[in-house]
BAKETI-836459 format. One record per residue (C-alpha): residue number from 0; residue in three letters; x, y, z. Coordinates in steps of 0.02 Angstrom, whole numbers, m for minus. Example, Ala and Ser with C-alpha at 12.3 -4.5 7.8 and 13.67 -1.06 7.14 Angstrom:
BEGIN
<miza seq="0" type="ALA" X="615" Y="m225" Z="390"/>
<miza seq="1" type="SER" X="684" Y="m53" Z="357"/>
//
This chain:
BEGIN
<miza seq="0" type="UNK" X="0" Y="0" Z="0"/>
<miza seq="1" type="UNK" X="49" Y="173" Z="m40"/>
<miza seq="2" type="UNK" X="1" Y="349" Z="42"/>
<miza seq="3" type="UNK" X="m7" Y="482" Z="m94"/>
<miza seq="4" type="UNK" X="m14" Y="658" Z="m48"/>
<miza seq="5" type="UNK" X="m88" Y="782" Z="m143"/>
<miza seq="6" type="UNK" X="m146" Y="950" Z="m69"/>
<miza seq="7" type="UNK" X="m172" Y="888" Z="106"/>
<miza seq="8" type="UNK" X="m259" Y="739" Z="37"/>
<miza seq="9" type="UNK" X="m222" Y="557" Z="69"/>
<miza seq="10" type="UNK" X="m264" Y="429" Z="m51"/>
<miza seq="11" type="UNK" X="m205" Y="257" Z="m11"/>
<miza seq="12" type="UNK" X="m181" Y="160" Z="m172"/>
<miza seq="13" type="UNK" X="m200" Y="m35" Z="m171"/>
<miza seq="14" type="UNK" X="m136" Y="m136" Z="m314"/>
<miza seq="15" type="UNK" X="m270" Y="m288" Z="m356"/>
<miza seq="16" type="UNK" X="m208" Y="m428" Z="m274"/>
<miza seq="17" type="UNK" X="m234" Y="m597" Z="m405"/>
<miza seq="18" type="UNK" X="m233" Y="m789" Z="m350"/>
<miza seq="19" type="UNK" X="m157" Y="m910" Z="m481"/>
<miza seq="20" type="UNK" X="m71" Y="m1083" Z="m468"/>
<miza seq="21" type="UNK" X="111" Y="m1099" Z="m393"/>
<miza seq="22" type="UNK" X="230" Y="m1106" Z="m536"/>
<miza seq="23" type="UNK" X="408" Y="m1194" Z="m514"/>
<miza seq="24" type="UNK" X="483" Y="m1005" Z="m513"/>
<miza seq="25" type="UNK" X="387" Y="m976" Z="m356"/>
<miza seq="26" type="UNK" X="446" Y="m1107" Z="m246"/>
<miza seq="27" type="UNK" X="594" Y="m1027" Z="m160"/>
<miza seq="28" type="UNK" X="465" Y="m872" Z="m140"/>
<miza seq="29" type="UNK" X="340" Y="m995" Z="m44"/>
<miza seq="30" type="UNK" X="460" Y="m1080" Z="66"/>
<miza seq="31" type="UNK" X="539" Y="m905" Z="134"/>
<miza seq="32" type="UNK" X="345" Y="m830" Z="167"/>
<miza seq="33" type="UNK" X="298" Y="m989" Z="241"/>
<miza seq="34" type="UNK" X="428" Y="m989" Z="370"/>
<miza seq="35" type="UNK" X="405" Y="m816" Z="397"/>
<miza seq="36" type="UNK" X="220" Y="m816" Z="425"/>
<miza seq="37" type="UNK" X="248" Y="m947" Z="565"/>
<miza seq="38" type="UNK" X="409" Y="m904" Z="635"/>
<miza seq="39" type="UNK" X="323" Y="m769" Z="790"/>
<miza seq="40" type="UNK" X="184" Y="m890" Z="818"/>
<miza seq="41" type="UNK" X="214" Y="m985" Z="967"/>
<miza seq="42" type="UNK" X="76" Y="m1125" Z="909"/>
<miza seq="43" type="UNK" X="154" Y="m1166" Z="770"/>
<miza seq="44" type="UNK" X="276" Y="m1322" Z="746"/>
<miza seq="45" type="UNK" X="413" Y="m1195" Z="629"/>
<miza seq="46" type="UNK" X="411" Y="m1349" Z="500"/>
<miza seq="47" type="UNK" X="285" Y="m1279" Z="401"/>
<miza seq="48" type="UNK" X="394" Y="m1206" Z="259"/>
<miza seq="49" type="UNK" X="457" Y="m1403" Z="246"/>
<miza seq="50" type="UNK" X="275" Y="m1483" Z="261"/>
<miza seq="51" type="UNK" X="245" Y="m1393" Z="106"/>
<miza seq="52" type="UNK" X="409" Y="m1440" Z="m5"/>
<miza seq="53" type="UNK" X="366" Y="m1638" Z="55"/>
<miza seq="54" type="UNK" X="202" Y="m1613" Z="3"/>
<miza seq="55" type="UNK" X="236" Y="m1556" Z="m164"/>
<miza seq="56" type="UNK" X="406" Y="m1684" Z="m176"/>
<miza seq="57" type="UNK" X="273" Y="m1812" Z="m151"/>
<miza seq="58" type="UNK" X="138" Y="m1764" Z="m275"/>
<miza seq="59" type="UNK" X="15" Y="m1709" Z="m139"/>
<miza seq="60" type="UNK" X="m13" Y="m1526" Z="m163"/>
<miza seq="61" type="UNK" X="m222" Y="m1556" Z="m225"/>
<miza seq="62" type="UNK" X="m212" Y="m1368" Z="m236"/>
<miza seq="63" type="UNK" X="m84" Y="m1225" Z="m205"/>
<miza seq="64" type="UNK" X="m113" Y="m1047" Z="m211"/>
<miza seq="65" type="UNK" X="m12" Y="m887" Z="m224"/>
<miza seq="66" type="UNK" X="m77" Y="m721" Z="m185"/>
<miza seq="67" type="UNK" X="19" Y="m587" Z="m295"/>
<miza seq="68" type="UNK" X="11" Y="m420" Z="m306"/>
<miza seq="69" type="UNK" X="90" Y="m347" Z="m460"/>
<miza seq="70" type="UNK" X="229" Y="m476" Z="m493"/>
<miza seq="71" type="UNK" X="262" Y="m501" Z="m296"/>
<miza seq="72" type="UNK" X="195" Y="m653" Z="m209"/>
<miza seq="73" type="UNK" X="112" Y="m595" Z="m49"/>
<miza seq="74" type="UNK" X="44" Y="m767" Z="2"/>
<miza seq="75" type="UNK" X="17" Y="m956" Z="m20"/>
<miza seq="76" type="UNK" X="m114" Y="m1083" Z="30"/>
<miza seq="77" type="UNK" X="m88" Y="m1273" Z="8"/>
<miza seq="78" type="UNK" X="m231" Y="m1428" Z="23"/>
<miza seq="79" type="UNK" X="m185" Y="m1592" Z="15"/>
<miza seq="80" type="UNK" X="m260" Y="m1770" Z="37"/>
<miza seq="81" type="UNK" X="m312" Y="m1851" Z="206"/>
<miza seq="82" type="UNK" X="m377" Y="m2012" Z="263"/>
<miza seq="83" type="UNK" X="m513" Y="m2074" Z="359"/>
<miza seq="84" type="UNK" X="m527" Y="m2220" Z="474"/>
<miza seq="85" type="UNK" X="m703" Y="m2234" Z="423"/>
<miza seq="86" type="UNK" X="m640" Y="m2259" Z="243"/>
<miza seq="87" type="UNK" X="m730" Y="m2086" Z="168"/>
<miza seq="88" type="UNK" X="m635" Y="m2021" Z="29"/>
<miza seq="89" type="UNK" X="m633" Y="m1836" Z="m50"/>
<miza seq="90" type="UNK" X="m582" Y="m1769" Z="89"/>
<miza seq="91" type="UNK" X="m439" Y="m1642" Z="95"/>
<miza seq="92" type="UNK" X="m324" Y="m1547" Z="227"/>
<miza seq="93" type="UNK" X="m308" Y="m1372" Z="209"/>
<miza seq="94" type="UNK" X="m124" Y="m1298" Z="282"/>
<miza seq="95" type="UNK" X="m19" Y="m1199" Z="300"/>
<miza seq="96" type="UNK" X="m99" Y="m1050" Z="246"/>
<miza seq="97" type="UNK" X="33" Y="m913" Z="230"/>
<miza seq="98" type="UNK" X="60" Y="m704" Z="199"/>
<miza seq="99" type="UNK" X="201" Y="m625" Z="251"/>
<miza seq="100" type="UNK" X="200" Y="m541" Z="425"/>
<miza seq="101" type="UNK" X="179" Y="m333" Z="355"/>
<miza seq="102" type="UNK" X="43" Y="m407" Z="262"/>
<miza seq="103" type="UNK" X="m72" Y="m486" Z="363"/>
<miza seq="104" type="UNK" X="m256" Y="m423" Z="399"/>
<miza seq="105" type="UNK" X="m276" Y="m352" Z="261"/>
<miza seq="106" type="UNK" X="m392" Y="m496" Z="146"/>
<miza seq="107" type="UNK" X="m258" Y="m578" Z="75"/>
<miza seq="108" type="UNK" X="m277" Y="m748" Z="172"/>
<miza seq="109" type="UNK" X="m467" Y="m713" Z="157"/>
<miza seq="110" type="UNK" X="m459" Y="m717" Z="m18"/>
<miza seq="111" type="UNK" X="m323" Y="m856" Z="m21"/>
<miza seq="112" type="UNK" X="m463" Y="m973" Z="76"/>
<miza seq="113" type="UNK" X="m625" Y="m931" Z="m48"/>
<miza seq="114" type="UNK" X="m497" Y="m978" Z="m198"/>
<miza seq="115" type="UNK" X="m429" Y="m1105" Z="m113"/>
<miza seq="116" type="UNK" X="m589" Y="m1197" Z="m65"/>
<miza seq="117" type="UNK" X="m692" Y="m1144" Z="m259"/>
<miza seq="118" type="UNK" X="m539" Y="m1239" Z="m341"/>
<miza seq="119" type="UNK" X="m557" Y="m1414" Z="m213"/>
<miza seq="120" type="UNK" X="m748" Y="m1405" Z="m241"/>
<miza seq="121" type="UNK" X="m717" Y="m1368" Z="m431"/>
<miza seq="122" type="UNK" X="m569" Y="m1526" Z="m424"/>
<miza seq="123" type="UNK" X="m722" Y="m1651" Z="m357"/>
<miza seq="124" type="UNK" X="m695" Y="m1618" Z="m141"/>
<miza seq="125" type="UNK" X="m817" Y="m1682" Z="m48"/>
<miza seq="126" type="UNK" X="m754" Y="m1584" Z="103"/>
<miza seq="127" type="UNK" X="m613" Y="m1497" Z="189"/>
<miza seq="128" type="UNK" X="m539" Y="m1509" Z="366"/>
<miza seq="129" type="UNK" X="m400" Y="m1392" Z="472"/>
<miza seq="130" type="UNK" X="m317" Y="m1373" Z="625"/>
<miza seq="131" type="UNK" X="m340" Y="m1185" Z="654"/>
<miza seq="132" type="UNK" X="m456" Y="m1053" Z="779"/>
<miza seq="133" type="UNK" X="m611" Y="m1076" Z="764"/>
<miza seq="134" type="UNK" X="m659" Y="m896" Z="758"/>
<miza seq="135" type="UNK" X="m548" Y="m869" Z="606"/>
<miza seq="136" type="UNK" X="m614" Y="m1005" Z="527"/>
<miza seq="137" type="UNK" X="m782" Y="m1004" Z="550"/>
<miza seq="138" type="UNK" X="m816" Y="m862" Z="450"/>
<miza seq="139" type="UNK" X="m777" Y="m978" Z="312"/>
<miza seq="140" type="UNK" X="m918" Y="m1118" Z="363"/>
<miza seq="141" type="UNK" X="m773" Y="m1214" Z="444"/>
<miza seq="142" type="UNK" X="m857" Y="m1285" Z="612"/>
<miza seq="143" type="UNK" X="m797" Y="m1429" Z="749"/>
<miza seq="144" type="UNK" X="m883" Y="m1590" Z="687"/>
<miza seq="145" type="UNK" X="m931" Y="m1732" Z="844"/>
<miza seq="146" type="UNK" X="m855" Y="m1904" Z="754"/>
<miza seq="147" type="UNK" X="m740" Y="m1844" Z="643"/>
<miza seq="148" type="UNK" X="m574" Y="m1812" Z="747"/>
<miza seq="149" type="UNK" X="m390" Y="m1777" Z="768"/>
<miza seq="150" type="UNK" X="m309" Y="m1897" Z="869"/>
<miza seq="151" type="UNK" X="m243" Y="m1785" Z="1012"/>
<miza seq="152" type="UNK" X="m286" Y="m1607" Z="946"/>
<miza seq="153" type="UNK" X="m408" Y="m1517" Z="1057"/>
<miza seq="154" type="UNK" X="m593" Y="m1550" Z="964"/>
<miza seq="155" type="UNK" X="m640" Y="m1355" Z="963"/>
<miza seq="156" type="UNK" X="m478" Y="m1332" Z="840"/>
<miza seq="157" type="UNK" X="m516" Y="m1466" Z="733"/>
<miza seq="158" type="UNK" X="m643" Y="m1421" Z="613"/>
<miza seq="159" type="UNK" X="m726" Y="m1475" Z="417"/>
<miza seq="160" type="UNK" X="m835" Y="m1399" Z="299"/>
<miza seq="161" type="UNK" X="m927" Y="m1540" Z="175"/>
<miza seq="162" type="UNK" X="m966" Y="m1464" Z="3"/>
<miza seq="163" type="UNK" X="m1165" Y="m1529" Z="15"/>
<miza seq="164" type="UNK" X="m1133" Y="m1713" Z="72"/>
<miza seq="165" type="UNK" X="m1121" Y="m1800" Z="208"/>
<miza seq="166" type="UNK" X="m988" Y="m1778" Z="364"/>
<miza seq="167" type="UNK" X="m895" Y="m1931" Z="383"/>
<miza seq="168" type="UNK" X="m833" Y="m2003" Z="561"/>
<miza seq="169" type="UNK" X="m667" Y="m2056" Z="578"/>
<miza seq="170" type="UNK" X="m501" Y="m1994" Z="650"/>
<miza seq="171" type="UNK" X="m415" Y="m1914" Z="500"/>
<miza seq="172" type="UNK" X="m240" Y="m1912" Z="482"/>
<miza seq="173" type="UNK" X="m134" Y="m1793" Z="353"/>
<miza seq="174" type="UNK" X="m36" Y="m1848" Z="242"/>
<miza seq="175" type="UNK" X="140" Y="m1897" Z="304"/>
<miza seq="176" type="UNK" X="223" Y="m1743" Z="236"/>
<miza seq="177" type="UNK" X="138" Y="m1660" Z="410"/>
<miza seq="178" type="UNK" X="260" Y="m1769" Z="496"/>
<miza seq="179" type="UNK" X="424" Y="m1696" Z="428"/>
<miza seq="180" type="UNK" X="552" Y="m1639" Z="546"/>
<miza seq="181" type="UNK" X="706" Y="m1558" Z="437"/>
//
């Protein structure tokens, strides 16, 4: 953003800020947002950055969003595959979900999430899950669902959206990539 003064007027000019597919050129980019997105949080496991480079080293990545503004990358958002005890299928993780520090609150993650969640529906998803605040979340019809469960993740944090089916009940688990340590 940009303050413009012109006769003891402020105008603040925004630039449109676009969503497309990551492109290989963009992957350095990703990795240095991601990490610093979650590097002040104190809930966050500071693997993030790698959870996404294993998910896309192992075909994974179902969908994965940049936000850019001009030619700059100002966020990413990544969904991937999960599995239910129950046997369900369609169902996807969304995470991490990343814009850089300076950035934040101000629509970019909003916008990554509507994108995000159009192209999984438009790809066949039955549903999404996440591991994220439920107040945050919620505005985006994300809500804690009894029977379908993280093994040892408070319940509250743990929430799905289904795209017009049915919930399934299960523990989920994400994809291995979630488990990556270095």
């Amino acid at each position: 953003m940009q303050n413009v003064i012109n006769h003891n007027i402020v105008v603040k000019l925004t630039m449109a800020i676009t969503i497309r597919p990551e492109q290989a050129a963009d992957i350095n980019t990703i990795t240095r947002l991601t990490e610093a997105a979650f590097q002040p949080e104190p809930y966050a496991s500071h693997t993030e950055h790698l959870i996404v480079n294993a998910l896309r080293r192992s075909n994974q990545l179902t969908v994965s969003l940049v936000a850019v503004e001009g030619d700059t990358i100002m966020g990413h958002v990544a969904i991937s595959p999960v599995t239910i005890s129950s046997g369900a299928t369609g169902w996807y993780g969304l995470g991490p979900i990343s814009v850089w520090p300076e950035r934040q609150h101000q629509g970019i993650g909003s916008k990554l999430m509507a994108a995000a969640l159009a192209a999984l529906q438009h790809q066949g998803g039955l549903g999404c899950v996440l591991l994220g605040s439920p107040a945050y979340y919620g505005r985006f019809g994300f809500r804690a669902q009894p029977g379908l469960l993280l093994p040892d993740t408070p319940p509250e944090f743990f929430q799905a959206i289904a795209f017009g089916g049915e919930l399934p009940v299960g523990n989920v688990r994400f994809h291995e990539a979630f488990d990556v340590t270095e």
